[in-house]
Predicted model as a PDB file, atoms N, CA, C, CB and O in Angstrom, pLDDT in the B-factor column:
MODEL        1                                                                  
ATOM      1  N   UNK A   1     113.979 105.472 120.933  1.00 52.00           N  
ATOM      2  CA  UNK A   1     114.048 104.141 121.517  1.00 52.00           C  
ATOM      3  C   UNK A   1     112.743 103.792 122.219  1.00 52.00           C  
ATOM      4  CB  UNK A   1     115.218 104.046 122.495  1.00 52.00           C  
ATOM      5  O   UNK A   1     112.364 102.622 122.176  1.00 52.00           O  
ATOM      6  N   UNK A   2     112.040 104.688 122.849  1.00 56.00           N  
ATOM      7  CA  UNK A   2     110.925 104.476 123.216  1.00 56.00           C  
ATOM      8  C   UNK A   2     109.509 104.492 122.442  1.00 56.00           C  
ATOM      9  CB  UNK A   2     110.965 105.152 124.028  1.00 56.00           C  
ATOM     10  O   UNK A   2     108.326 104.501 122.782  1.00 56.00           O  
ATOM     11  N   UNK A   3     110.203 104.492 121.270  1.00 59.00           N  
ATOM     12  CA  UNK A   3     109.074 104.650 120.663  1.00 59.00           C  
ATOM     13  C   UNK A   3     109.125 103.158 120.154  1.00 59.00           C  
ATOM     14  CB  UNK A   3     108.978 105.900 119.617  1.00 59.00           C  
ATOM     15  O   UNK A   3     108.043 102.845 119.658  1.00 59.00           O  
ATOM     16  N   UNK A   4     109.979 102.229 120.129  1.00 56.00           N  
ATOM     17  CA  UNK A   4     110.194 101.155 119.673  1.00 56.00           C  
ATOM     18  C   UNK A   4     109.607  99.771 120.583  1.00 56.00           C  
ATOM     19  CB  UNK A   4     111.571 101.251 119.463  1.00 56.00           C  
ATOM     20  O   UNK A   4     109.237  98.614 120.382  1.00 56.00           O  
ATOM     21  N   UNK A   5     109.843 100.974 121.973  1.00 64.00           N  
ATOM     22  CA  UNK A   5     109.835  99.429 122.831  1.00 64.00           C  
ATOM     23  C   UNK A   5     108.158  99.648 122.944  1.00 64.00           C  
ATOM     24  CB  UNK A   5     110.949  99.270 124.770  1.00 64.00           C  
ATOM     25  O   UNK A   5     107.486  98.617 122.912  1.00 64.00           O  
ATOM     26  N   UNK A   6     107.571 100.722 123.051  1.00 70.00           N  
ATOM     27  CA  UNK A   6     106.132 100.959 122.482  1.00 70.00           C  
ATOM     28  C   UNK A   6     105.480 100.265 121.662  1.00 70.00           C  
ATOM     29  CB  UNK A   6     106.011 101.941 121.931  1.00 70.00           C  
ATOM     30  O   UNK A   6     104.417  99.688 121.893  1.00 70.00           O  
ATOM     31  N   UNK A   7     106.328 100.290 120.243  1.00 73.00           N  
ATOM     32  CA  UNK A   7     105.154  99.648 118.920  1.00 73.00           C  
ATOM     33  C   UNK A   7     105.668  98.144 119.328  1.00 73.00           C  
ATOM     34  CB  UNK A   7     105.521 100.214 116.726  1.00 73.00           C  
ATOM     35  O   UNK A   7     104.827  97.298 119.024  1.00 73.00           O  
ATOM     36  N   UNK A   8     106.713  97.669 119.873  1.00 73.00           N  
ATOM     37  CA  UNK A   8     107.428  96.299 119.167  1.00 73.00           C  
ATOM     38  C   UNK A   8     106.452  95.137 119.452  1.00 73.00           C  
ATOM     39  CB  UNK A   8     109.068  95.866 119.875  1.00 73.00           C  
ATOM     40  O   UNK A   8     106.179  94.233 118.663  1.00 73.00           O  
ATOM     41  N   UNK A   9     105.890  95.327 120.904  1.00 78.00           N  
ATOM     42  CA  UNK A   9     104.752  93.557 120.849  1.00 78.00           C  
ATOM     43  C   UNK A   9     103.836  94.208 120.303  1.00 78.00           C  
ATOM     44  CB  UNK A   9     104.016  92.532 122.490  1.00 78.00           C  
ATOM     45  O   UNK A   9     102.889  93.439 120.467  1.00 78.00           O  
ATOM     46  N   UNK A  10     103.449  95.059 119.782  1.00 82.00           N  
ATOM     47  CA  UNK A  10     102.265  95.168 118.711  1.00 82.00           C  
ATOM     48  C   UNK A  10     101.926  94.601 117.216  1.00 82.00           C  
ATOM     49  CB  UNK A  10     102.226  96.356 118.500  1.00 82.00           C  
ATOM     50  O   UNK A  10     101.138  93.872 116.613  1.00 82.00           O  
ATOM     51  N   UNK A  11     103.431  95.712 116.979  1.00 83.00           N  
ATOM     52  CA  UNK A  11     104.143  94.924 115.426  1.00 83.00           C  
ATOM     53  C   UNK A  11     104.308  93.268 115.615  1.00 83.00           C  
ATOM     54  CB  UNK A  11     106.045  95.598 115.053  1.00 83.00           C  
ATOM     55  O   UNK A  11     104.115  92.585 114.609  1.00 83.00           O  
ATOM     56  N   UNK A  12     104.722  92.473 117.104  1.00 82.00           N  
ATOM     57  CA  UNK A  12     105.011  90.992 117.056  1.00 82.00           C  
ATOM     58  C   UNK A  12     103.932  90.331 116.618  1.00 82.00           C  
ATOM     59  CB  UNK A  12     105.400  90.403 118.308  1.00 82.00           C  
ATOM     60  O   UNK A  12     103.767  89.536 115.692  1.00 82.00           O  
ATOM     61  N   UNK A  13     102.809  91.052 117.909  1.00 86.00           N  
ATOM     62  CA  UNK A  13     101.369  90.226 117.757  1.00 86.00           C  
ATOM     63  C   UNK A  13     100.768  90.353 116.264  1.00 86.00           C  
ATOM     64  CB  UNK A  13     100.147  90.888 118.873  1.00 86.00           C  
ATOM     65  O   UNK A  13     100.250  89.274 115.973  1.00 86.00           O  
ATOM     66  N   UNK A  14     100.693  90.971 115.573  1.00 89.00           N  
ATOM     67  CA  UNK A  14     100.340  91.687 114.426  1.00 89.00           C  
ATOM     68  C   UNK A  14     101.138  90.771 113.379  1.00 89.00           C  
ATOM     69  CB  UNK A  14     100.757  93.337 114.486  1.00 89.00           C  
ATOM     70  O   UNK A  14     100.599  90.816 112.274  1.00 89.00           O  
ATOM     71  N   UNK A  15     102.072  90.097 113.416  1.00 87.00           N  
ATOM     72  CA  UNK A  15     102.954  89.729 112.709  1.00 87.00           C  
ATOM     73  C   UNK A  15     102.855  88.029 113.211  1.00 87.00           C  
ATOM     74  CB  UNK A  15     104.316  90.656 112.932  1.00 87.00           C  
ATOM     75  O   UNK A  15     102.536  87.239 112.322  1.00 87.00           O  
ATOM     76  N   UNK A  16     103.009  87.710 114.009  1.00 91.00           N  
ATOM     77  CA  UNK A  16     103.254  86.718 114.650  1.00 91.00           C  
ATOM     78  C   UNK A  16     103.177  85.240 113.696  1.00 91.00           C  
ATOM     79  CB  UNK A  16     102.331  86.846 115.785  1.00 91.00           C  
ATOM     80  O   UNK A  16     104.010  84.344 113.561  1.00 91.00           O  
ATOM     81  N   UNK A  17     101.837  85.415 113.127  1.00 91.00           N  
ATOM     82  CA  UNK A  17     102.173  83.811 111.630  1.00 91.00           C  
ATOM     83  C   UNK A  17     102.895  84.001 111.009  1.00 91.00           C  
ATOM     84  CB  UNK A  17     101.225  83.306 110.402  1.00 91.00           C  
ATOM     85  O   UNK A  17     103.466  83.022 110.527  1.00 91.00           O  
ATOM     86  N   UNK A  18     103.364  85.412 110.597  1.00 86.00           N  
ATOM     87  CA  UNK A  18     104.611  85.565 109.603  1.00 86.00           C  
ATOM     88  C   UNK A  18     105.999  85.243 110.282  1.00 86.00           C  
ATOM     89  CB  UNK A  18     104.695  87.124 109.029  1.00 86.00           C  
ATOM     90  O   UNK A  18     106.851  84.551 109.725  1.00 86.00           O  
ATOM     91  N   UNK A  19     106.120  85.678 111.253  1.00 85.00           N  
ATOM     92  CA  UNK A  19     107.568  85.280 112.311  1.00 85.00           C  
ATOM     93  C   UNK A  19     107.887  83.915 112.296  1.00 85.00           C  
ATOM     94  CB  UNK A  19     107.374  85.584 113.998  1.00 85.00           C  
ATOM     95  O   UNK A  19     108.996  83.441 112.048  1.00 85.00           O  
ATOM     96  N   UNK A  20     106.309  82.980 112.724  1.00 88.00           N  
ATOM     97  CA  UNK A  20     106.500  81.352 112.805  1.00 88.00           C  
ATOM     98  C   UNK A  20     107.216  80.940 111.107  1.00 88.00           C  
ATOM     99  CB  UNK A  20     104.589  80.426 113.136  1.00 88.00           C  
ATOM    100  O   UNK A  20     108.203  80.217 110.972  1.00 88.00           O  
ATOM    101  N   UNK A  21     106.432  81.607 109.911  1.00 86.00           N  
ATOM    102  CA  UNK A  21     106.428  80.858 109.029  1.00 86.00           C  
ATOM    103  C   UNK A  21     107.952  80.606 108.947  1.00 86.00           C  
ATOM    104  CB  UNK A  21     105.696  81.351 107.906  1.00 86.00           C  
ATOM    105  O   UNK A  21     108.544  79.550 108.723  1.00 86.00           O  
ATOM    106  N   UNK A  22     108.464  81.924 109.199  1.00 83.00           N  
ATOM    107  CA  UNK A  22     109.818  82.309 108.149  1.00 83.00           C  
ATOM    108  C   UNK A  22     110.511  81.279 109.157  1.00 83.00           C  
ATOM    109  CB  UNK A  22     110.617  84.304 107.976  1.00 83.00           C  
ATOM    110  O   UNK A  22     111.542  80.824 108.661  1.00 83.00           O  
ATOM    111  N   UNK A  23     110.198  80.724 110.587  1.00 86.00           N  
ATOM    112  CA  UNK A  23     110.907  80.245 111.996  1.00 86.00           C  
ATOM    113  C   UNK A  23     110.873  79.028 110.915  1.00 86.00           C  
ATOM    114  CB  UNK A  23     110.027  80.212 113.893  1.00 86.00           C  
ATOM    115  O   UNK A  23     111.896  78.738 110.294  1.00 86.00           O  
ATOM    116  N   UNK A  24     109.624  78.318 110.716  1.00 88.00           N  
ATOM    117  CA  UNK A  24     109.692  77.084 110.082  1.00 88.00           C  
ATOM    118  C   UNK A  24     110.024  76.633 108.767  1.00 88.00           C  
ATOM    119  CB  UNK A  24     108.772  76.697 110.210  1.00 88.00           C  
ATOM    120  O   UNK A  24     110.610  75.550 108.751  1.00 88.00           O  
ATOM    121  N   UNK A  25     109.811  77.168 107.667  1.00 83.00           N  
ATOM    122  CA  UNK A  25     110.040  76.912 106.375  1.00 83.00           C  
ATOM    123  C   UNK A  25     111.319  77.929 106.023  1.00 83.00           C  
ATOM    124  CB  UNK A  25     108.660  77.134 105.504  1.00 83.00           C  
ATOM    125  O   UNK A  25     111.429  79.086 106.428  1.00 83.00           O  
ATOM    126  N   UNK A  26     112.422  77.081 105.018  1.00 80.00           N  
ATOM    127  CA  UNK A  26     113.732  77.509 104.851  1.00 80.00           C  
ATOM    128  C   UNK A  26     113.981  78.351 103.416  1.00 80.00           C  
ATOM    129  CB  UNK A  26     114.617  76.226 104.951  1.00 80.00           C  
ATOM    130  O   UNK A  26     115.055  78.424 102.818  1.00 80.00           O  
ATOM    131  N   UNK A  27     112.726  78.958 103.029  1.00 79.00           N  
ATOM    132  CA  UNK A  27     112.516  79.851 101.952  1.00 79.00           C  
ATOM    133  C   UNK A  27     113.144  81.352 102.357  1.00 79.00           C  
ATOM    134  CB  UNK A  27     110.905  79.891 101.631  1.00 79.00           C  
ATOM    135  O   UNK A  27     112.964  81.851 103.468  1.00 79.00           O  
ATOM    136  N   UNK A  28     113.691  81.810 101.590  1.00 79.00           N  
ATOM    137  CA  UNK A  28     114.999  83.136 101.995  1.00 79.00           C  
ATOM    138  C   UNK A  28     114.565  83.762 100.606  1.00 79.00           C  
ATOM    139  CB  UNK A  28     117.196  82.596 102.163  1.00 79.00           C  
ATOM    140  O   UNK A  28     114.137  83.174  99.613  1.00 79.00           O  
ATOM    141  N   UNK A  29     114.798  85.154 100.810  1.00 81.00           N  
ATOM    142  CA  UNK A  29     114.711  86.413  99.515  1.00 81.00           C  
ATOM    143  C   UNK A  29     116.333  86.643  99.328  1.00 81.00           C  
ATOM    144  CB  UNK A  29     113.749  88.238 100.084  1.00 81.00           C  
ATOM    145  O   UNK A  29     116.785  87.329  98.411  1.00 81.00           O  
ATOM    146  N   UNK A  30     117.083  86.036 100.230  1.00 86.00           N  
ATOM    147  CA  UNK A  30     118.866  86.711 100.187  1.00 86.00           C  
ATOM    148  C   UNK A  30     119.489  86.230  98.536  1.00 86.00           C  
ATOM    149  CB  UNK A  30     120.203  85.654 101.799  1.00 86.00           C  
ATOM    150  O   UNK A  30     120.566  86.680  98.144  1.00 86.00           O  
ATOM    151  N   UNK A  31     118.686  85.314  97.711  1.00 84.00           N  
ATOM    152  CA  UNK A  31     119.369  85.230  96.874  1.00 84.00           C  
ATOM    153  C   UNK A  31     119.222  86.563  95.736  1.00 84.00           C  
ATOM    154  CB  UNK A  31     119.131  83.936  96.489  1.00 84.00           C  
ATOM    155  O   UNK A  31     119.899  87.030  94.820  1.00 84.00           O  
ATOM    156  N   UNK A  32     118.126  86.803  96.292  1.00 84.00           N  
ATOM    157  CA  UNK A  32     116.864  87.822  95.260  1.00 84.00           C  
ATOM    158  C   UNK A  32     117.978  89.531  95.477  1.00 84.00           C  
ATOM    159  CB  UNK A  32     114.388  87.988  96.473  1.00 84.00           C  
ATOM    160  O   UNK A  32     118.333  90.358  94.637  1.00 84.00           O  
ATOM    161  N   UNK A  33     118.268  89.425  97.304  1.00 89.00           N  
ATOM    162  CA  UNK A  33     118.985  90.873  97.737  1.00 89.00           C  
ATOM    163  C   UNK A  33     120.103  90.950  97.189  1.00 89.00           C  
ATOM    164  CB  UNK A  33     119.270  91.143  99.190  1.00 89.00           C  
ATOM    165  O   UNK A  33     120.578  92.063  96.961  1.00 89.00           O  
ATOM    166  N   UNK A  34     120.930  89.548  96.778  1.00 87.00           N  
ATOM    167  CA  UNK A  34     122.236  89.363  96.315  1.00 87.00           C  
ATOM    168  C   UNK A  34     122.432  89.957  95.372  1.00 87.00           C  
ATOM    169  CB  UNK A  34     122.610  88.272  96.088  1.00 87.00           C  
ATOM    170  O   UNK A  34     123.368  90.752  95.282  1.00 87.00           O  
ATOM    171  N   UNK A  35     121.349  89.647  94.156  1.00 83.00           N  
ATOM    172  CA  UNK A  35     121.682  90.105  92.846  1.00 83.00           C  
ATOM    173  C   UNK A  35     121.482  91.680  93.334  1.00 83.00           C  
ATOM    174  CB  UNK A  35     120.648  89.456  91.480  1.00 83.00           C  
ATOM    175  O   UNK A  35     122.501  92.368  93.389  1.00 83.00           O  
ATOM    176  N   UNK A  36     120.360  92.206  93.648  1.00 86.00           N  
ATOM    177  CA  UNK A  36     120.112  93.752  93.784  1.00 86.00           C  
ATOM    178  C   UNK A  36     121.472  94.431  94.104  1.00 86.00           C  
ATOM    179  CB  UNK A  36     119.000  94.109  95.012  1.00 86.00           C  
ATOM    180  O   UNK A  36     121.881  95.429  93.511  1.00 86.00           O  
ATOM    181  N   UNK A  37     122.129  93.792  95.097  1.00 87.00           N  
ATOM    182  CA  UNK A  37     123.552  94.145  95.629  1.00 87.00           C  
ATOM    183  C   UNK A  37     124.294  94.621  94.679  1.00 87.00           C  
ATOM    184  CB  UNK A  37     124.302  93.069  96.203  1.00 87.00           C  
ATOM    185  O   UNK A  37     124.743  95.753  94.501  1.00 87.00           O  
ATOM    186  N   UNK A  38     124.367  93.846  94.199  1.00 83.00           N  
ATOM    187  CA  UNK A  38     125.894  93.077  92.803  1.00 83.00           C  
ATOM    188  C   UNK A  38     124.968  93.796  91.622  1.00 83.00           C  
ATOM    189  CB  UNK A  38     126.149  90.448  92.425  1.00 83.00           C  
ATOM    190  O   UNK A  38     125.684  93.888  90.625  1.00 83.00           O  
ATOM    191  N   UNK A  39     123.707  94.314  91.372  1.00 80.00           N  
ATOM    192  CA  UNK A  39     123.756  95.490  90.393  1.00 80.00           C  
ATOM    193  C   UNK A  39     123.249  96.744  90.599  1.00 80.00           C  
ATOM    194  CB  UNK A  39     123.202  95.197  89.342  1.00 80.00           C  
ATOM    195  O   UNK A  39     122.603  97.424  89.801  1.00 80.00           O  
ATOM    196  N   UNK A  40     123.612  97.036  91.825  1.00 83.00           N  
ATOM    197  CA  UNK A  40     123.781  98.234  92.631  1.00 83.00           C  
ATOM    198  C   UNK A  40     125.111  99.110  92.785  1.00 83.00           C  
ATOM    199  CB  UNK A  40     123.462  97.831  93.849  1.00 83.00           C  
ATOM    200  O   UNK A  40     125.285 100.320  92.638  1.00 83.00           O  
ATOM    201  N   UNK A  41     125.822  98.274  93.067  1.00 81.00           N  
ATOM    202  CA  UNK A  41     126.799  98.722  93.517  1.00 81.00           C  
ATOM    203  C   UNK A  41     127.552  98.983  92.338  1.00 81.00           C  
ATOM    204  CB  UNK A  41     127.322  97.967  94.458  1.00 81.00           C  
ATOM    205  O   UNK A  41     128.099 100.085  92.336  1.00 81.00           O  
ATOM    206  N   UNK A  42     127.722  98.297  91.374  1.00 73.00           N  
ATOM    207  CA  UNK A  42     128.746  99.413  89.875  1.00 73.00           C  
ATOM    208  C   UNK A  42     127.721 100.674  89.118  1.00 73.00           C  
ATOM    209  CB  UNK A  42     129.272  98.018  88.014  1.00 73.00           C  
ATOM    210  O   UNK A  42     127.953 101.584  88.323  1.00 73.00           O  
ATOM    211  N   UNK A  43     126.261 100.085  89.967  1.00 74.00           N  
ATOM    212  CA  UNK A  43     125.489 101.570  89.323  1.00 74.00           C  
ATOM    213  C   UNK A  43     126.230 102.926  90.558  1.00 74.00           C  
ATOM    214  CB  UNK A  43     123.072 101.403  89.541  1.00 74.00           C  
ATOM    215  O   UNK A  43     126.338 104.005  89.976  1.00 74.00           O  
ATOM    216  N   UNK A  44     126.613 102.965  91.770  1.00 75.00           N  
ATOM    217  CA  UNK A  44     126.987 103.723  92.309  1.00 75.00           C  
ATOM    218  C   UNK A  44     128.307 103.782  92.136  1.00 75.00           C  
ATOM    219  CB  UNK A  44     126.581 103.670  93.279  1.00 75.00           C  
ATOM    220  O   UNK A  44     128.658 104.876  92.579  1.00 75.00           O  
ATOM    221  N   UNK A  45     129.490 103.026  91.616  1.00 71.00           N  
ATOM    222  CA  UNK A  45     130.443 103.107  91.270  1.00 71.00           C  
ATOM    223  C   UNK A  45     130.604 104.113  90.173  1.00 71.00           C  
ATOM    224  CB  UNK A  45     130.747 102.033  91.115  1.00 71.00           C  
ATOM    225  O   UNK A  45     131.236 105.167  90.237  1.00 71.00           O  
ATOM    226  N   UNK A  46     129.902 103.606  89.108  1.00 66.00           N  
ATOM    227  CA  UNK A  46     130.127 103.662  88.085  1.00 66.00           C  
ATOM    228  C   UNK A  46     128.967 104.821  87.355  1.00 66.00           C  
ATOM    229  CB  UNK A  46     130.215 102.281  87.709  1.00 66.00           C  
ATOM    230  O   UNK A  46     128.412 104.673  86.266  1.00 66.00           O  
ATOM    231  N   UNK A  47     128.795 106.053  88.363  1.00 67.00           N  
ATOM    232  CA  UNK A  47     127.839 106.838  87.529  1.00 67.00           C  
ATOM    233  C   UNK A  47     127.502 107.015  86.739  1.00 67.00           C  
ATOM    234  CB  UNK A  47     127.753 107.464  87.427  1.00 67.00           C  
ATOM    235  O   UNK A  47     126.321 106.871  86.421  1.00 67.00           O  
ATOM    236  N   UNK A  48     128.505 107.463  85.963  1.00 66.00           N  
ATOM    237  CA  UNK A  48     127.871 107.830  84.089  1.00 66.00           C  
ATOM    238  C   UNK A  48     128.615 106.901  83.189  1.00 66.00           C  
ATOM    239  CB  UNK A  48     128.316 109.687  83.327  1.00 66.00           C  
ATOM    240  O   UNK A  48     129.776 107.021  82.796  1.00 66.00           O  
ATOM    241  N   UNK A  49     127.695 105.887  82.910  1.00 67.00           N  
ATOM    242  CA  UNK A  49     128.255 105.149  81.939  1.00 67.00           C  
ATOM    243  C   UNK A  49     127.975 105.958  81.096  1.00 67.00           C  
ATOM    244  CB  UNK A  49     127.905 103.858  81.700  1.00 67.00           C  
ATOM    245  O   UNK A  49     127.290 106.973  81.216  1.00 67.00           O  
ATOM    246  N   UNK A  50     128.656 105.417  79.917  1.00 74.00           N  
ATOM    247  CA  UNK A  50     128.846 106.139  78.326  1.00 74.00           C  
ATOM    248  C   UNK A  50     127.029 106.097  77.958  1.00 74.00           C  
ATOM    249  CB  UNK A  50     130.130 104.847  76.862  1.00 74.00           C  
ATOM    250  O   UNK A  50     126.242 107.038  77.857  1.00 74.00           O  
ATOM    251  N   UNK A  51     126.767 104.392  77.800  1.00 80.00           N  
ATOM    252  CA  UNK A  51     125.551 104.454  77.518  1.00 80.00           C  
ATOM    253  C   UNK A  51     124.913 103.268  78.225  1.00 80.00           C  
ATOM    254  CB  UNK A  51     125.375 104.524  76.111  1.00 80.00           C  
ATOM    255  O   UNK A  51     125.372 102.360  78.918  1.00 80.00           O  
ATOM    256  N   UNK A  52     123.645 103.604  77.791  1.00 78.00           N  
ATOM    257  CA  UNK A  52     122.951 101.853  78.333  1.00 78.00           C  
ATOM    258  C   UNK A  52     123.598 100.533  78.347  1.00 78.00           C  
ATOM    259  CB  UNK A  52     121.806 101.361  77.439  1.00 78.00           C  
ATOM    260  O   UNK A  52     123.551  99.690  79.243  1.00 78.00           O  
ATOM    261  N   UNK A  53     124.166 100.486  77.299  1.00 83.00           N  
ATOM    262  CA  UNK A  53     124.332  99.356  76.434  1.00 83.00           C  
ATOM    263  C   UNK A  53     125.275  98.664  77.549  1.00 83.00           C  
ATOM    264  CB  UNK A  53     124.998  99.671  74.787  1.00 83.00           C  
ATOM    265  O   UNK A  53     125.051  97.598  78.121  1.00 83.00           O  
ATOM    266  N   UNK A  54     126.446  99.571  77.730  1.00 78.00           N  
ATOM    267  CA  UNK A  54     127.800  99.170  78.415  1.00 78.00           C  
ATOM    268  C   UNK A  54     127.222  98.900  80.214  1.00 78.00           C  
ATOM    269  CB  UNK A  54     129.195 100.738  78.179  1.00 78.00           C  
ATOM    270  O   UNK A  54     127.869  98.352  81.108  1.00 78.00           O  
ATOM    271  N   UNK A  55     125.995  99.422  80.291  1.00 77.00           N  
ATOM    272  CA  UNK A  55     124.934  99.375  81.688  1.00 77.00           C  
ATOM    273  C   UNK A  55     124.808  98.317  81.626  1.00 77.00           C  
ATOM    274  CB  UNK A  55     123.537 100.061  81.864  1.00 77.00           C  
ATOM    275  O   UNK A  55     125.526  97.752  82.451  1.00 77.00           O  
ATOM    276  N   UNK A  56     123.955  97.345  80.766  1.00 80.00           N  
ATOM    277  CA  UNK A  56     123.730  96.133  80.654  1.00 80.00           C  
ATOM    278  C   UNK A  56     124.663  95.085  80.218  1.00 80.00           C  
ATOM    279  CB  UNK A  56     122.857  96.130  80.031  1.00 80.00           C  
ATOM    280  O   UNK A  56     124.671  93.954  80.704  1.00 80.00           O  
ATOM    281  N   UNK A  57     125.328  95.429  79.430  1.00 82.00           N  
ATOM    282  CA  UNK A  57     126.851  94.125  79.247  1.00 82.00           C  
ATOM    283  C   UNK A  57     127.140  94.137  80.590  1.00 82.00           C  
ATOM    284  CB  UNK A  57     128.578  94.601  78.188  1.00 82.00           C  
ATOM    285  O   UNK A  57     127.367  92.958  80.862  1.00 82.00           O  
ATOM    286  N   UNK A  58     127.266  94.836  81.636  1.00 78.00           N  
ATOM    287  CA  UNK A  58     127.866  94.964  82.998  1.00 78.00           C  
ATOM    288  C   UNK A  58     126.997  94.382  83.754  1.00 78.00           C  
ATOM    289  CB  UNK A  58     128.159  96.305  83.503  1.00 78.00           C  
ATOM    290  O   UNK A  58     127.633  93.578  84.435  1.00 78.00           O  
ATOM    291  N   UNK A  59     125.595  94.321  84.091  1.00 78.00           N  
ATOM    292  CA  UNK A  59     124.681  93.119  84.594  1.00 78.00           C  
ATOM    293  C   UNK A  59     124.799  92.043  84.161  1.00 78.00           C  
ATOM    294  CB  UNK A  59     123.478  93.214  84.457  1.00 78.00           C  
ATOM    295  O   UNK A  59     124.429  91.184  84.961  1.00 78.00           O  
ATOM    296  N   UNK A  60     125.290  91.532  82.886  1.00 82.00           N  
ATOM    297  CA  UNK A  60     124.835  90.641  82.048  1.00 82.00           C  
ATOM    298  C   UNK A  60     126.086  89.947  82.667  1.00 82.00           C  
ATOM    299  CB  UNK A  60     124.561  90.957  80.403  1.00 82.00           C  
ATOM    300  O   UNK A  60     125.750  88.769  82.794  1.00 82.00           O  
ATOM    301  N   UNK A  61     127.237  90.083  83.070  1.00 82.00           N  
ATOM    302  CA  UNK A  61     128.647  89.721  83.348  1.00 82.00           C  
ATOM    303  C   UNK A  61     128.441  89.588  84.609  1.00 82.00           C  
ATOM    304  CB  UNK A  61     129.804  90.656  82.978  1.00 82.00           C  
ATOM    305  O   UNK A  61     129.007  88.567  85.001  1.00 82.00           O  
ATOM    306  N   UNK A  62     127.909  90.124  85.422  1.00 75.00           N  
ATOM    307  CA  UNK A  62     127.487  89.723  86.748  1.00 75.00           C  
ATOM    308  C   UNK A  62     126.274  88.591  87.110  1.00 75.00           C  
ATOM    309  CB  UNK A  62     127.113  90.955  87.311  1.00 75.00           C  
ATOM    310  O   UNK A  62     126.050  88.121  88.225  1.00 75.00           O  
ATOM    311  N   UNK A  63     125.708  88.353  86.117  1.00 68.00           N  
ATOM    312  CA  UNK A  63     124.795  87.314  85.857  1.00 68.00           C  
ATOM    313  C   UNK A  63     125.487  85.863  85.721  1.00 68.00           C  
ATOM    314  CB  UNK A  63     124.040  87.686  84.593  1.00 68.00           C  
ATOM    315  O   UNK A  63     124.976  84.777  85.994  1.00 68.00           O  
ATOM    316  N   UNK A  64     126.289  86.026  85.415  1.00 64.00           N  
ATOM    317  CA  UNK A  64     126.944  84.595  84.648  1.00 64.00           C  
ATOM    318  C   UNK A  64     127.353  83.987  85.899  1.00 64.00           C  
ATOM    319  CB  UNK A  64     128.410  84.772  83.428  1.00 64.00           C  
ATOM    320  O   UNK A  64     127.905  82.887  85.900  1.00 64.00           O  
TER     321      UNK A  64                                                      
ENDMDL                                                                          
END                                                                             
């Protein structure tokens, strides 16, 4: 914890146009994390698929 409250106005100052931008303009990556999510999660479900193929019909269905 102290190592946090250490770096943190460093990392702010260091960062600080990037903090404003994201403060002002309504541009988001969450749609980008969504998909990663949603073809993540039947890859950890779903360890051993048979083959690729049935890998990708299964993104491809989550795509739609």
């Amino acid at each position: 914890m102290v190592y946090f409250i250490d770096r943190g106005p460093t990392s702010f100052k260091k960062n600080y146009e990037a903090v404003l931008n994201s403060c002002r303009l309504s541009y988001s990556n969450e749609p980008i994390e969504g998909i990663n999510r949603k073809i993540k999660t039947p890859k950890r479900i779903g360890y051993g698929f048979r083959n690729l193929t049935n890998f990708f019909n299964r993104i491809a269905l989550i795509r739609e």
